[in-house]
C-alpha positions in Angstrom: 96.7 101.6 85.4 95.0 101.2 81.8 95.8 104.1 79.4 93.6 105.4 76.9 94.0 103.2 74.0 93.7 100.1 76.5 90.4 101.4 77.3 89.4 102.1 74.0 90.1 98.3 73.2 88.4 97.5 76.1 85.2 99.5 75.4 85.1 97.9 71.7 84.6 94.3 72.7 81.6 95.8 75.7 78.0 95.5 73.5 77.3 98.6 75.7 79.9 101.1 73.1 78.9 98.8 70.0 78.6 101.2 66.8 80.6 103.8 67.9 83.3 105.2 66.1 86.9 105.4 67.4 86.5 109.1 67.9 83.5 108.9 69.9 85.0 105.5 71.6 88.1 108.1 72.6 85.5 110.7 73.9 84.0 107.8 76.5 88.1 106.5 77.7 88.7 110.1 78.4 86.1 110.7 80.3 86.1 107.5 82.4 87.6 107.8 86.2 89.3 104.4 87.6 90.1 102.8 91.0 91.6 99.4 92.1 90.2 97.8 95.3 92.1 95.6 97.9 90.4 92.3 99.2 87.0 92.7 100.3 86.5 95.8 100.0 83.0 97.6 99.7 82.4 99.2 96.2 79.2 100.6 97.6 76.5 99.6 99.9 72.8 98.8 99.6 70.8 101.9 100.5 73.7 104.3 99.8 72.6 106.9 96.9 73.8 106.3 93.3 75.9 108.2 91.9 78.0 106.3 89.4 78.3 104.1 87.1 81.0 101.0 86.8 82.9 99.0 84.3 85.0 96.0 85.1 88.1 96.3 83.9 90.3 93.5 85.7 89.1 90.9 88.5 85.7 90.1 90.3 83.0 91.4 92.4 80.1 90.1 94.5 76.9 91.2 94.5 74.7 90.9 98.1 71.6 91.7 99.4 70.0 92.2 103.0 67.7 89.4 103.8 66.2 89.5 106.9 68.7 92.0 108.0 71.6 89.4 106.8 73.8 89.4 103.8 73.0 87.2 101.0 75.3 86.7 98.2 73.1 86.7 94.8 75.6 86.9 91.9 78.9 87.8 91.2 80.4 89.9 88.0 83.8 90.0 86.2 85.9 91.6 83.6 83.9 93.3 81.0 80.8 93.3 83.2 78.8 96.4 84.5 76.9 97.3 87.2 75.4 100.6 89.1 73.5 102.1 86.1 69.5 101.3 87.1 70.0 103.7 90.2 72.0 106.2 88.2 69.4 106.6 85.3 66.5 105.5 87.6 67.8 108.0 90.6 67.1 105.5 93.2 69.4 104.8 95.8 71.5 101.0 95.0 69.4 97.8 95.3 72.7 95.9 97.1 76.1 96.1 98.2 79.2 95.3 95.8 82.4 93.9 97.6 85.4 93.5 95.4 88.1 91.1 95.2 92.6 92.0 95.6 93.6 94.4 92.7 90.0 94.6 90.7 90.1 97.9 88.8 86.5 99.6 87.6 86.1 102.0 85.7 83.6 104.7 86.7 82.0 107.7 85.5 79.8 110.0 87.8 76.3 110.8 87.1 76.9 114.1 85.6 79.7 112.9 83.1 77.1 110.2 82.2 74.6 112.6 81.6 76.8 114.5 79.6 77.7 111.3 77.4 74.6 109.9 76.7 73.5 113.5 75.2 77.2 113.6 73.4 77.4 110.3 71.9 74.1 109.3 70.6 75.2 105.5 69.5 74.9 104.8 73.2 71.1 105.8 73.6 70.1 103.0 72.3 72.9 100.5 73.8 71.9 101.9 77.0 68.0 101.2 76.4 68.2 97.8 75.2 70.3 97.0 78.4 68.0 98.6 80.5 65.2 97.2 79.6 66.7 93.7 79.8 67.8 94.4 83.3 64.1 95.6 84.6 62.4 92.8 83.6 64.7 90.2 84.9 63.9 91.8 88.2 60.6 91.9 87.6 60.5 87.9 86.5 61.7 84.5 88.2 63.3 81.4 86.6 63.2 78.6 88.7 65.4 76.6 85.8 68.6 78.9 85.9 71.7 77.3 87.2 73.4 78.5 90.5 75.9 81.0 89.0 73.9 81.9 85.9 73.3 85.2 84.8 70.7 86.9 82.9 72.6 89.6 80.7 69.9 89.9 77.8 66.2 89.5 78.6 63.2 90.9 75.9 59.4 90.2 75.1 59.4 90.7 70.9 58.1 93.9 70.0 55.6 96.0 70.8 54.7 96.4 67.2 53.7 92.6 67.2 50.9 93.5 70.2 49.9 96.3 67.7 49.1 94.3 64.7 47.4 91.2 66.9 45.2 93.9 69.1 44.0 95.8 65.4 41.5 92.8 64.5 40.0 93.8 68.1 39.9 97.1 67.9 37.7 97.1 64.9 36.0 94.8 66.2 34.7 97.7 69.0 33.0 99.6 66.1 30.0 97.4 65.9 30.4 96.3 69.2 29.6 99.9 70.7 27.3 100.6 67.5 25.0 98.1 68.8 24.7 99.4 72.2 23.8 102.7 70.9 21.2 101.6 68.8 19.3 99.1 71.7 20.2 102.6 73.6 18.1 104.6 71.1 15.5 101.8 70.0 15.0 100.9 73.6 15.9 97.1 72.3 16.5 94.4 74.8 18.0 91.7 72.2 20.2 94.1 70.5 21.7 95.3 73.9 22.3 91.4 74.7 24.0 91.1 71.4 26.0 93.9 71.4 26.9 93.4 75.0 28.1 89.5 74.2 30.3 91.1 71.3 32.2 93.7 73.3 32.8 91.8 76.4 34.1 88.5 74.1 35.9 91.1 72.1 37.7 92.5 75.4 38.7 88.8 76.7 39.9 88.5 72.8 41.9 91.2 73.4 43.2 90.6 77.0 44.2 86.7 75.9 46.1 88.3 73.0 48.2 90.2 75.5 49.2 88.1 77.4 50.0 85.9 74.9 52.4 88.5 73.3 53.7 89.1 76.9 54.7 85.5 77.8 57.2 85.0 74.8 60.6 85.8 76.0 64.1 85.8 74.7 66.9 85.2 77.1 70.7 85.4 76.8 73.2 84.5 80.1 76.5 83.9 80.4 76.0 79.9 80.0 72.8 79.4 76.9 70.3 81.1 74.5 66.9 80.9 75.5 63.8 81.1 73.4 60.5 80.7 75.9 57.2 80.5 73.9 53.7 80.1 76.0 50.2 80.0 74.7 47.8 80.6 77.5 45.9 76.8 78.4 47.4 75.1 75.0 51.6 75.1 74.8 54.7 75.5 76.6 58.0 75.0 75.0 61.8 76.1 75.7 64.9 75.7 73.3 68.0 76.8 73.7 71.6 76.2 73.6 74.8 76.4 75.4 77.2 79.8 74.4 79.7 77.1 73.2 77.5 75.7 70.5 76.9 79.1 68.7 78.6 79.2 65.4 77.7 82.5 64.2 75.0 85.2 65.1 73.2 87.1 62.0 70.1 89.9 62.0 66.9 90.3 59.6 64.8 93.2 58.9 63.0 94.7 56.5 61.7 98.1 56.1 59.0 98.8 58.8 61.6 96.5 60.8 64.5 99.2 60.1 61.6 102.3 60.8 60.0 101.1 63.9 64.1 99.7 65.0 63.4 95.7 65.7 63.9 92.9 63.3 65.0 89.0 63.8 68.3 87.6 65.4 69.0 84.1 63.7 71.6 82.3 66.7 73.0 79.5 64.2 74.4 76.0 66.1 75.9 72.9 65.7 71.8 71.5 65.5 70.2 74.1 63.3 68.8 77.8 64.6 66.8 79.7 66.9 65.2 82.6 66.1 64.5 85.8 68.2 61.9 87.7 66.2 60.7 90.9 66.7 63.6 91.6 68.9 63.7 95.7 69.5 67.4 96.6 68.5 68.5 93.1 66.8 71.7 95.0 66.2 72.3 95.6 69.7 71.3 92.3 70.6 72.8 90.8 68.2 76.5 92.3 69.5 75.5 91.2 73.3 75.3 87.7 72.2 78.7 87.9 70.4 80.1 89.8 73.1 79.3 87.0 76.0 79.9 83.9 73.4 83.4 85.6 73.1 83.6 86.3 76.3 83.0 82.7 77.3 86.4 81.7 75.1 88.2 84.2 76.9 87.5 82.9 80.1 88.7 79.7 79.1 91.7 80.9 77.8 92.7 82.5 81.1 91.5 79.6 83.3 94.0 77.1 81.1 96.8 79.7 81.2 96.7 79.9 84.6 96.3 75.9 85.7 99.4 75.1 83.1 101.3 78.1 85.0 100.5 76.4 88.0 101.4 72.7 86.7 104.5 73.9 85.6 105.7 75.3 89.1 104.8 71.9 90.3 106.7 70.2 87.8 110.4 72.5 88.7 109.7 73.0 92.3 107.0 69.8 93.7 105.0 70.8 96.2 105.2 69.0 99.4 103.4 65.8 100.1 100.2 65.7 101.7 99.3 62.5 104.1 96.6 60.5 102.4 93.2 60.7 104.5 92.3 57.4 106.4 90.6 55.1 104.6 86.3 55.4 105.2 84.9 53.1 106.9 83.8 49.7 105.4 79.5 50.0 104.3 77.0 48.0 106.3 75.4 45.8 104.1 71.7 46.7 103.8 69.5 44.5 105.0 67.2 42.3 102.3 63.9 44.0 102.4 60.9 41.7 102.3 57.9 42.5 100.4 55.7 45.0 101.6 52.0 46.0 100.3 52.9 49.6 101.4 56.0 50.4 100.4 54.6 49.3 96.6 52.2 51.1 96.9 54.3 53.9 97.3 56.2 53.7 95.0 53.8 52.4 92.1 53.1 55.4 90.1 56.1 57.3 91.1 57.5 59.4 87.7 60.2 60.3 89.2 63.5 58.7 91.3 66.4 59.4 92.0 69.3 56.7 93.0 72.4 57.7 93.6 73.7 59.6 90.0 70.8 58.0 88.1 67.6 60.3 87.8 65.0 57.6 86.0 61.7 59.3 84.8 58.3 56.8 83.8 55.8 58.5 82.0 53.2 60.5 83.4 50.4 58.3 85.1 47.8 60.0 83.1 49.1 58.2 80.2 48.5 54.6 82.4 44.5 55.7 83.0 44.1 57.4 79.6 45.3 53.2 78.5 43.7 51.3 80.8 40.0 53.4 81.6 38.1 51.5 79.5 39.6 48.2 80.8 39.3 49.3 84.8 35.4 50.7 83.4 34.5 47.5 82.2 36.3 45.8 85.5 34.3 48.0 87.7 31.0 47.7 86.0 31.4 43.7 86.1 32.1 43.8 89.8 28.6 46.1 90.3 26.8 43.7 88.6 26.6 41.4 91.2 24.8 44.0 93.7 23.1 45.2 90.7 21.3 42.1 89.3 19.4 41.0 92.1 17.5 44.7 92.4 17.0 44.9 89.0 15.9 40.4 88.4 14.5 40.0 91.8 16.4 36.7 92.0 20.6 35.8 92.9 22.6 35.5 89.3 22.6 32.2 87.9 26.2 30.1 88.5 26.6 30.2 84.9 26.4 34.3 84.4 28.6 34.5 87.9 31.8 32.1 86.3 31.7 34.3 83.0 31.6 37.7 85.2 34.5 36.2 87.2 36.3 35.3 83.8 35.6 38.8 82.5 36.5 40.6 85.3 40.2 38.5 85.2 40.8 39.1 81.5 40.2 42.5 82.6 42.1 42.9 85.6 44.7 41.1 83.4 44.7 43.5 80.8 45.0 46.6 83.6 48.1 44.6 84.8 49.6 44.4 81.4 49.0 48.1 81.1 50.8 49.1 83.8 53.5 46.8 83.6 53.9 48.3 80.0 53.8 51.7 81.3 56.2 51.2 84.2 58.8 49.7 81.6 59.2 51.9 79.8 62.1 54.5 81.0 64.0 57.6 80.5 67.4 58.0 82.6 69.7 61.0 82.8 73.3 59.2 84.4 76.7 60.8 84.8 78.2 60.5 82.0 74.8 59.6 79.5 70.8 60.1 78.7 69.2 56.3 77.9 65.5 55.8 76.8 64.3 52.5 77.4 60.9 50.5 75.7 60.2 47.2 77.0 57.3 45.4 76.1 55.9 43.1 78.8 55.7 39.8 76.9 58.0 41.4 74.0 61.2 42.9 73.0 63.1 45.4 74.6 64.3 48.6 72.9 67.7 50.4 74.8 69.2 53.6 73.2 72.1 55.9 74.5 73.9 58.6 74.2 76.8 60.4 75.8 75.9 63.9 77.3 78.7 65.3 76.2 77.4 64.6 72.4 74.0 66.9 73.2 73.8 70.3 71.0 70.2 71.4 72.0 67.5 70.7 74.3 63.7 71.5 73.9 60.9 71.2 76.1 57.0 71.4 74.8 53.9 71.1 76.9 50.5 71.0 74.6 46.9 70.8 74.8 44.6 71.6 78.1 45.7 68.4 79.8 49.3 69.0 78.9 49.1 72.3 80.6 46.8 71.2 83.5 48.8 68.1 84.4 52.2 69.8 83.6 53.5 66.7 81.2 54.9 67.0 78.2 58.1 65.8 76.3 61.6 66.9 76.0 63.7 66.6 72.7 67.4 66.2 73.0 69.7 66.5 70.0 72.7 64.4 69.9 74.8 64.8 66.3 72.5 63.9 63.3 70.1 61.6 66.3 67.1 62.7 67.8 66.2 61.5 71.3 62.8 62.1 72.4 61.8 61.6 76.3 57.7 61.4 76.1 55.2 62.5 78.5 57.1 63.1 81.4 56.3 64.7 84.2 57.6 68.8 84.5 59.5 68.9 81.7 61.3 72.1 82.3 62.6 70.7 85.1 63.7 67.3 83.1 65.4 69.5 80.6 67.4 71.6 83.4 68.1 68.0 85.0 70.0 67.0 81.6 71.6 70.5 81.0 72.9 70.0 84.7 74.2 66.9 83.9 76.1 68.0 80.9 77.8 70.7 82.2 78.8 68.9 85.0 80.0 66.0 82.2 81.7 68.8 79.9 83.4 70.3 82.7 84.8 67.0 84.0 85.5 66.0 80.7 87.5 69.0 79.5 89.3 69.6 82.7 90.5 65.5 82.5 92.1 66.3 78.7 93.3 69.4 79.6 94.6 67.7 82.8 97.0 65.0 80.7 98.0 67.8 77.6 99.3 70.3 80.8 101.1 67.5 82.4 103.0 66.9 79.4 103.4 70.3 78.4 104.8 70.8 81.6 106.9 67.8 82.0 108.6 69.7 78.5 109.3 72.8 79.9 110.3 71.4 83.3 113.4 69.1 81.4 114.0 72.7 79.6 114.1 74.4 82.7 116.5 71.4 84.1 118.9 70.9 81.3 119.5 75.3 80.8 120.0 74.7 84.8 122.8 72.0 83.8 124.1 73.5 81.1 124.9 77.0 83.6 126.0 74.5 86.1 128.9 72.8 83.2 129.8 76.1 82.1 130.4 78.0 85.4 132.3 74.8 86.7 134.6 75.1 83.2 135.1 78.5 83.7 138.8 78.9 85.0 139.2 80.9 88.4 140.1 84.4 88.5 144.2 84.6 89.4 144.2 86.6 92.7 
């Protein structure tokens, strides 16, 4: 069981005890109770009342929900995580059920001892505040773009100090607003009472747009990326972020009234440049959480390679036994040819988006097709109602002369529409395995292929603009790859594009790292196995040098 400086050294790298001092560090070990669960069992249940709060101090739980009266796994938490404080400080009973793995140990403390702390040790008010916060509204809000086992660990709108100073402008504005109705009130004015009217209610939809503009900025840290959201209402969309293991340092700026009203910027500095939270409410507490989890990510690492080069080494002295090969799968059918079929092309024409096998491929949007070729199909259109349309308006059948250059007309049109949609379906963005590849072909001209290895990609960003933009949900999605900047244009949901490529690279890092780590373990290993075999021969030669004992 861990002592008291163990937990002091545990509570120094949580963001939660950030800024306390060692003595008031000591005060919070003292006071915190421990347990250690066997497999599977129940921490507590959904429904239960809350009671306590819990630190993870060695292994892993799962987090599950009743859904239709059956259990639903929703997340799971390890070492240095936390869990059980909404219901304490909220005094609700627990939202789920927590079911710990063999030998996890959490440390608890019981709603009274929290009480006591959070009046004893002031640091933690606001530790405990900007966690809060963070937790509420990622239960109030849904991102359809987080990975499987991603969790959201810091979550905040900028401050509300920025709503202040944008809703001042229409405030004022109220003065003359109500001053008119008054005076149409006392002059018994029509017109002024119209005016004055018009300028309060524009002011209040002024008002209510700026709202929700401030509300729809977010800034989101989990245990994988950093996430800056950024939304104006009907004109832009955008998302950046970056993975935890891109982060090269983590810095805050304030000022004055930042340092009085407690909320200044967090600059997240990367391999591709910055992103910058501003108006973050406690940047220093914010700024320790993302430290804590990109640290955090290191260490879990660390202990994952530890453990498979403990395990390669057992295999290595004592191999385990040979498992039969599985029978060979059977041999594919050949698919049969397909012919040519009006339907299935038409299916397929102004698809944006397929998916074969491990290649995603992604056309620009099809309002990027019309937007090209409306005049064209205008002009095609207005030639082909001319024939119905000459005899009403001439009284007589078009001359065979007019009729061949309508025909000619309407086929350099229909010609051009062709081209234009040939040149729109040629041009490509793919998002493989193992690379991203954007791909400009010109019909009649030259084609233009670049690539780039997933595994090279720093930073993603999405951006939706304009009404259209919005309306039609297309946009384009910016990749950085070293010095290189790849640009996929006018796609189709680019948020989900973007998630498709982070996807992808995880995958590709994963596979890559484990394949490296893979061949340094197996020599490492071979090393210490022919260590562990020569000590074993050298004890063998000395024991059988060793002269018998006389009876």
């Amino acid at each position: 069981m861990p002592d008291t400086p163990f937990r002091i050294e545990f509570l120094k790298k949580l963001h939660l005890f950030r800024g306390l001092s060692n003595e008031e560090l000591a005060a919070v070990a003292e006071e915190l109770r421990e347990k250690t669960f066997t497999e599977s069992e129940v921490v507590f249940a959904e429904g239960t009342v809350a009671d306590s709060f819990f630190l993870i101090f060695e292994g892993r739980v799962d987090i599950s929900r009743l859904v239709k009266n059956k259990p639903v796994k929703i997340g799971s938490l390890v070492k240095g995580d936390y869990f059980g404080e909404q219901g304490l400080l909220r005094g609700k009973n627990r939202n789920a059920t927590i079911t710990a793995d063999q030998g996890t140990i959490v440390l608890f403390l019981y709603r009274v001892q929290f009480e006591q702390l959070l009046t004893k040790v002031q640091g933690l008010h606001h530790n405990f505040d900007i966690m809060m916060a963070s937790r509420k509204l990622a239960n109030e809000l849904h991102f359809n773009w987080l990975a499987e086992n991603e969790i959201i660990y810091f979550l905040a709108r900028k401050h509300q100090f920025l709503l202040v100073r944008a809703l001042v402008l229409p405030a004022l504005i109220l003065i003359p607003a109500f001053g008119l109705l008054a005076s149409a009130y006392l002059l018994l004015s029509a017109a002024i009472g119209l005016v004055g009217g018009f300028l309060l209610i524009v002011d209040l939809a002024w008002a209510g747009w700026r709202y929700l503009d401030w509300g729809n900025d977010f800034y989101i840290v989990t245990n994988q990326r950093v996430v800056w959201l950024e939304k104006v209402i009907g004109l832009y969309d955008s998302r950046v972020e970056a993975g935890i293991g891109t982060i090269l340092s983590v810095n805050t700026e304030t000022g004055f009234w930042e340092r009085v009203f407690d909320f200044g910027t967090v600059v997240v500095r990367t391999y591709t440049g910055q992103i910058r939270l501003d108006f973050v409410r406690h940047p220093k507490q914010a700024a320790a959480m993302i430290e804590e989890y990109q640290n955090r990510a290191k260490d879990v690492g660390r202990m994952a390679d530890q453990e498979t080069m403990k395990q390669a080494i057992r295999n290595k002295i004592e191999p385990p036994k040979p498992v039969p090969p599985p029978p060979p799968p059977p041999a594919p059918k050949k698919p049969a040819k397909k012919l040519f079929s009006l339907q299935a092309w038409w299916k397929n024409a102004f698809r944006m988006r397929t998916e074969d096998g491990s290649t995603i491929t992604y056309h620009k949007h099809v309002f990027v097709f019309f937007r090209n070729a409306s005049p064209y199909m205008a002009g095609f259109f207005i030639a082909l109602s001319s024939f119905l349309i000459w005899p009403l308006v001439m009284g007589y059948i078009m001359p065979l002369w007019l009729v061949m250059l309508v025909l000619f007309g309407m086929f350099v049109l229909f010609f051009v529409v062709a081209y234009e949609y040939v040149d729109w379906k040629n041009d490509i963005y793919q998002v493989t395995v193992d690379q991203i590849i954007d791909v400009t072909r010109s019909p009649f001209g030259t084609e233009d292929r670049k690539a780039a290895p997933l595994e090279n990609i720093l930073s993603t960003e999405y951006k939706r603009r304009g009404f259209i933009g919005m309306a039609l949900n297309f946009g384009s999605v910016t990749i950085m790859v070293g010095g290189a900047q790849y640009k996929f244009e006018d796609v189709v949901d680019p948020p989900s594009v973007q998630l498709d490529i982070v996807r992808r690279q995880q995958g590709r890092l994963a596979k890559k790292r484990e394949t490296e780590i893979a061949g340094e373990r197996d020599r490492m290993a071979e090393w210490l196995a022919m260590y562990h075999r020569t000590m074993a021969e050298i004890d063998r030669e000395k024991n059988q040098s060793r002269p018998a004992n006389p009876e």
